[in-house]
C-alpha positions, 0 to 999 in steps of 0.5 A: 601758296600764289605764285608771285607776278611781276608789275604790268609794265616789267612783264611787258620788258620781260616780253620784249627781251626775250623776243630780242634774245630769240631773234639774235639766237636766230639770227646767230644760227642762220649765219651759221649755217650759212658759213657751214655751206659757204666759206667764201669770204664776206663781199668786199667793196670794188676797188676804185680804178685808178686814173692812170690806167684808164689812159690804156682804153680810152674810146677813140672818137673825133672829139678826142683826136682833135684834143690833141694839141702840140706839146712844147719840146725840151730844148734844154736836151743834150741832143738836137733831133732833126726827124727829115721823115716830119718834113710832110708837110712843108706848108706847116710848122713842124718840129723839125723847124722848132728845131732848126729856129732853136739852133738858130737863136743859140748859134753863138753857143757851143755846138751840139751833136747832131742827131739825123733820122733816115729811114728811121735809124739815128745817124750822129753828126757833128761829132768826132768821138768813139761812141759816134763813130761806132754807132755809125759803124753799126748803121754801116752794117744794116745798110749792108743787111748784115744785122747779126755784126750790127747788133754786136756793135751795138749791144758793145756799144750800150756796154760801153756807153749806156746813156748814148741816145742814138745807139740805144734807139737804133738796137731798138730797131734792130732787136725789132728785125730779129723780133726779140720783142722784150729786149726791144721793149726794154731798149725803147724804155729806155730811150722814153726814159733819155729822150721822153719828147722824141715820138719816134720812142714811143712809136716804136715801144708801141710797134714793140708791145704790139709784137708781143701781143700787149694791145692796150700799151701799145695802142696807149704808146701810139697815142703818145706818138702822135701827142708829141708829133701830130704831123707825123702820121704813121703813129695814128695809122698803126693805131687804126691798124691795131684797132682793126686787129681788136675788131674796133671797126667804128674806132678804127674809122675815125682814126683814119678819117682824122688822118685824112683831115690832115692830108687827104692823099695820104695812102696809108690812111686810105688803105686803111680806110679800104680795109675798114669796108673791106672788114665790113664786106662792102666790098665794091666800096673798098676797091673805089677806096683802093683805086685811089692810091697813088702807087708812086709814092711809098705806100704799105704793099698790103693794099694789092692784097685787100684789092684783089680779094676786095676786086674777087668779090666784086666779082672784077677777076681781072683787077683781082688777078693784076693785084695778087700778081703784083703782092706775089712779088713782095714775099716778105711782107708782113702781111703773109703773117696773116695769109700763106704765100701758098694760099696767095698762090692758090688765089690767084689760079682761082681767080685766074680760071674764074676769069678764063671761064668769064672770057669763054662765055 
């Protein structure tokens, strides 16, 4: 008996099916094995990042120094900040004298508390309570260098008075001396979060996250510094600081060019633009960078360090040994974090008999 055959066109359906059946089969089996060696999970997508965290690595070039722009202050605090260390700049309006036409224009209402910076401790004035007193109780003490009473004063103080600007600000400062990193961070918060327009907060909370070795907030803080007050300089001076420490080299440059667009003598800046060359072994460019600073005014003690080595391998002994000589005399900069005073020592014995065999010959 025949075998019954399908119509033409169903055995060509009964083709391409089984075609497709293999395939899936194939396919099927091929995914299997493939699960069988690894069990990793299927590719995810990357996540998107998100805006506000890309403000933590901005690249810091010219064209974005000169965006910054002066941000309009909260006059409708309850407090009045006189920062004396803005006045620079006489010839430019700074906040300091936003402050006092404010004060002017409002003499008729009821006066506030006075809050005075010097060297960067809040003074209160104007004021006869118990929080004020205290507070200046507590600067007593660090004006005497008795930091561990005035750091009782003060964390008494927060107790008490939890909202006092002031206080909190200045525990800040003190927990930076004991380098108690995190509590200062927290105090610095805090005060972002009771005066968010005082630049001294975030210069500070900047100084705070780069103790404790967090680059990125820090550096975003001093930016924020110099937003809400860009006559005050220090802010961009520990941005290029800390730029140089992430070997930033090119970034750190323009910070320091854009402070000496706005003031062509001032020495930290030019400190930090000797360090720059000094960084990138030209060594004969640093020491002319070096020369120039004006050692009558308040400069960072550092520069005797960079000068000499700067000086020593120029090979110009004399000028290295004048320079170390004059850093062993300040041993409790921040810079012997960095170098030994014994290695400080040993550099200028070296340079000194370098400089004796020079003389001989």
């Amino acid at each position: 008996m025949a075998r019954p055959t399908l119509p033409r066109k169903a055995q060509h359906s009964a083709v391409v099916l089984t075609s497709v059946l293999y395939t899936a089969l194939f396919c099927s089996s091929v995914l299997f094995a493939v699960n069988e060696v690894w069990h990793g999970s299927s590719r995810r997508k990357k996540e998107p990042v998100h805006p506000d965290l890309k403000i933590y690595h901005p690249k810091i070039t010219p064209e974005f120094l000169s965006s910054f722009k002066p941000t309009p202050l909260d006059f409708a605090m309850g407090w009045v900040i006189v920062d004396e260390s803005s006045r620079r700049f006489p010839e430019r309006i700074t906040a300091a004298d936003l402050r006092r036409a404010t004060n002017q224009e409002s003499s008729s209402e009821k006066p506030r508390p006075r809050i005075t910076n010097r060297n960067d401790f809040l003074w209160a004035e104007g004021a006869d309570d118990l929080a004020t007193t205290k507070n200046n109780e507590g600067l007593a003490f660090v004006l005497a260098n008795d930091m561990d009473r005035a750091r009782d004063i003060f964390e008494e103080l927060r107790q008490h008075e939890p909202q006092f600007f002031p206080g909190r600000f200045n525990l800040g400062r003190v927990y930076l001396y004991f380098k108690q990193h995190r509590e200062a961070i927290a105090e610095f918060e805090r005060c972002v979060s009771l005066v968010p327009q005082y630049s001294k907060n975030y210069y500070y909370l900047g100084k705070s996250y780069e103790l404790a070795g967090q680059r990125d907030a820090a550096d975003h803080n001093f930016l924020q510094a110099y937003r809400y007050d860009i006559y005050n300089l220090d802010a961009l001076v520990a941005l290029g600081d800390s730029l140089l420490e992430q070997k930033r080299n090119t970034e750190a440059l323009n910070v320091f060019k854009h402070c000496l667009k706005q003031d062509a003598e001032f020495n930290d800046a030019l400190i930090g633009m000797g360090k720059v060359a000094f960084l990138m072994k030209k060594y004969y460019d640093a020491t002319l960078w070096f020369r120039i600073v004006d050692t009558r005014r308040p400069y960072k003690k550092e520069l005797h360090y960079y000068y000499g080595e700067s000086a020593f391998y120029s090979q110009d002994y004399q000028t290295a040994a004048r320079q170390f000589e004059l850093m062993l005399q300040f041993p409790q900069d921040a810079i012997y974090s960095k170098v030994s005073l014994v290695r400080m020592k040993k550099r200028l014995e070296q340079t000194l008999r370098l400089l004796n065999q020079t003389v001989e010959e």
